[in-house]
N, C-alpha and C positions, 0 to 999 in steps of 0.2 A: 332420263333420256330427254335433251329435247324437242321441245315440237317441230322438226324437220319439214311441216307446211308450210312453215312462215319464210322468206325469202332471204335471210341472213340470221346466224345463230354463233354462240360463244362454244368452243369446246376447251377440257383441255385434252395433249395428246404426249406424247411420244415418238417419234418418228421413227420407223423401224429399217426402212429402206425406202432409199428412192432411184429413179430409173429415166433418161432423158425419155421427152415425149415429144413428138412436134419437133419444130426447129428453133424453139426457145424455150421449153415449157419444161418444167420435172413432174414428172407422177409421182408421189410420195404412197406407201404404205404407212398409215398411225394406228397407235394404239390408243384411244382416248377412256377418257371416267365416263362421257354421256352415251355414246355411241360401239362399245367395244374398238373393233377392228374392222377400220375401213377405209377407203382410200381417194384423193382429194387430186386435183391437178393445183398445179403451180403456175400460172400463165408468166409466161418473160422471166423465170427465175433463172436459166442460164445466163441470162444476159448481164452483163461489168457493171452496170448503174442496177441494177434489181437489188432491192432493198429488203427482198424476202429472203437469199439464197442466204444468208450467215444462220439463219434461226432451222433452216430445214433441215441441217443436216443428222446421218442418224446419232441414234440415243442423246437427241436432245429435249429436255420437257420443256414443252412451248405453250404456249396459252392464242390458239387460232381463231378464227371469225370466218367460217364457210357460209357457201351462199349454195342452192341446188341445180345442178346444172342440169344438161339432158338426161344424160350415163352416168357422172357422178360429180362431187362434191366440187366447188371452185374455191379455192385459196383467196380470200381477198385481205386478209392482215396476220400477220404474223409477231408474237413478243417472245422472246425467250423468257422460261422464267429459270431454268438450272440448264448449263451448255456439259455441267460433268467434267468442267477444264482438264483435270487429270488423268482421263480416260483417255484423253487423244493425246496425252505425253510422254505416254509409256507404252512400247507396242503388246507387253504382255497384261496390260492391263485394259488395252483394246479390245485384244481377243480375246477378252474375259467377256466384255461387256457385247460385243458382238454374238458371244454365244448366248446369254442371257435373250439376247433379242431374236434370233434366229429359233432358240424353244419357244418360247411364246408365237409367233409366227407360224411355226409348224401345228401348233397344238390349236390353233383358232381359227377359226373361220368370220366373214365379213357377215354379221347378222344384226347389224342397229341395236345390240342389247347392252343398256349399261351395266356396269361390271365398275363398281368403285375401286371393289375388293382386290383385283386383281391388277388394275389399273395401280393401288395404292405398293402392292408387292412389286412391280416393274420399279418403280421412283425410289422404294426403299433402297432395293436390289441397287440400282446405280451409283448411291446417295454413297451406300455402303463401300463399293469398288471403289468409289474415289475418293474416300475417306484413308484409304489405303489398309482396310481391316482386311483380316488374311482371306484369301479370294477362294483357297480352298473351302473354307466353313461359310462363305457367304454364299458359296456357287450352290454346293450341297443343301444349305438351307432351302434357296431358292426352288432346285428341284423338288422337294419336300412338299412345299407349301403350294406350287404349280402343280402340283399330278393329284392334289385336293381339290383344286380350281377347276381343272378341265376332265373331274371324273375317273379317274386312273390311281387313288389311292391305294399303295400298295398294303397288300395284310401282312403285317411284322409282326404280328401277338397272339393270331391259332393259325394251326397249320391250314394251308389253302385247298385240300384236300380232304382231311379227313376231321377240323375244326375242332381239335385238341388243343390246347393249352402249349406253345411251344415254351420248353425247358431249357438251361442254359446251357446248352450244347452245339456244335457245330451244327449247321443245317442245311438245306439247301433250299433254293428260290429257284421258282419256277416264271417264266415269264408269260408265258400263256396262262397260267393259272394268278395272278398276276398276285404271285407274295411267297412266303415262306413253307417251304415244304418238311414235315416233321421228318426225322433218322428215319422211323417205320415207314411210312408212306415212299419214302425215297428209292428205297431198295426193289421196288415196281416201278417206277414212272421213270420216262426218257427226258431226257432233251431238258437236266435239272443243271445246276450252277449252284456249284460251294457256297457256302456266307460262313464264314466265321463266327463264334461269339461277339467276338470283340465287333466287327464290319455290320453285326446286327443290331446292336447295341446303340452303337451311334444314331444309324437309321433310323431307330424307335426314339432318339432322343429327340433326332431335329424334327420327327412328325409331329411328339405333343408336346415342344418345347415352344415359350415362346423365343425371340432371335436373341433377347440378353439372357434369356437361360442356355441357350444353344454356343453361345460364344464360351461356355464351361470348358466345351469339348476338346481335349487333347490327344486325340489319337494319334499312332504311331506313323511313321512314314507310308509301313509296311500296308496298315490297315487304311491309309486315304488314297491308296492305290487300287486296296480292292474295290471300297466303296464305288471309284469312281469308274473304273472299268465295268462293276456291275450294273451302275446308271446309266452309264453308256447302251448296254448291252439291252436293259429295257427299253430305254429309250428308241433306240433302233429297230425291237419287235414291234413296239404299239406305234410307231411311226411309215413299217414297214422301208426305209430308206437310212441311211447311214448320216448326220448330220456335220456340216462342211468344218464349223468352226472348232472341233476338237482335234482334227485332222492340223490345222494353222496354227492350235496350239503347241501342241506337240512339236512340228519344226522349231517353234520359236524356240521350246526348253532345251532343244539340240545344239 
């Protein structure tokens, strides 16, 4: 983290969203390596000669120079260093990359903590989308390796109940209890969701896979449906709200 006393400092970030401010200015949301998740003003970046506004836009890694203002951070330089070009030339590889960034966002909060780690999964994660490698196993990865980061690891290997050893059998996952619920234990507890062998499988891969051991994975049409339906469906209990950009995907594949 740097020393945020001293009156101008380097980070680098991510931009997650930004939001007109003022009558020239953009608020930006970033995701940075020094500072986690926090957020910076833009002064004059709406304006036609501003020489910041090409680098802020979102899911671009930028390399910033803020200064500390009253209430928050001031934008005084701006480099891109990866813009993602081929995120923005594909609408379904936009709103791939826009969900990436709207998880992260939902799951974080503004607390000056650096976070390399997690910082270094956002840059892979985009690097990845626009590389053009399949979006389904990158997406998937990514929730894997994000629900590690912000505390939310799901149990796939004993049951979340009753901490048995789960066997290769259909199962069910419970979301409150937040992992894999064994056959026995099932036949009592409510409010459970199927997983498949095969959709538990996977999920167990991309957790202690590294990403080129995870790229193995060949699942069926059948089983990248459930997977995702059922990451959804976590995603939504420990979020408590339903998340926009799966919603925009979904039209797109219509």
């Amino acid at each position: 983290m740097p020393e945020t006393k001293f009156r101008s400092f380097r980070v680098d970030a991510v931009v997650l969203r930004h939001s007109d401010y003022g009558e020239a200015d953009r608020l930006l949301t970033l995701y940075t390596r020094q500072l986690g998740k926090t957020r910076a003003i833009a002064k004059g970046a709406r304006k036609i000669a501003s020489r910041k506004a090409g680098h802020i836009e979102p899911f671009t890694h930028v390399r910033l120079q803020l200064s500390k203002g009253r209430d928050m951070f001031i934008l005084t330089q701006a480099d891109t260093v990866d813009a993602y070009l081929p995120l923005r030339e594909e609408l379904t590889l936009t709103g791939h990359a826009a969900y990436v960034l709207e998880l992260l966002d939902r799951f974080t909060y503004e607390d000056d903590t650096e976070n390399p780690s997690t910082f270094r999964l956002l840059t892979d994660t985009l690097s990845r989308l626009a590389s053009h490698a399949d979006p389904w196993l990158v997406i998937r990865y990514y929730e894997m390796r994000l629900l590690d980061h912000v505390g939310f690891r799901p149990q796939l290997f004993e049951c979340a109940n009753c901490g048995r050893e789960i066997k290769p059998e259909d199962q069910f996952f419970s979301f409150s209890a937040g992992g894999v619920i064994c056959p026995r234990c099932g036949q009592g507890l409510k409010h459970l969701h199927a997983i498949s062998v095969e959709a538990l499988k996977y999920l167990r891969h991309f957790q202690r896979s590294s990403y080129a051991e995870a790229t193995r994975a060949r699942p069926t049409p059948d089983v990248q449906q459930e997977t995702e339906i059922l990451m959804q469906g976590y995603f939504t209990y420990l979020l408590e709200r339903e998340l926009n950009t799966p919603g925009f995907l979904k039209k797109i594949k219509e």
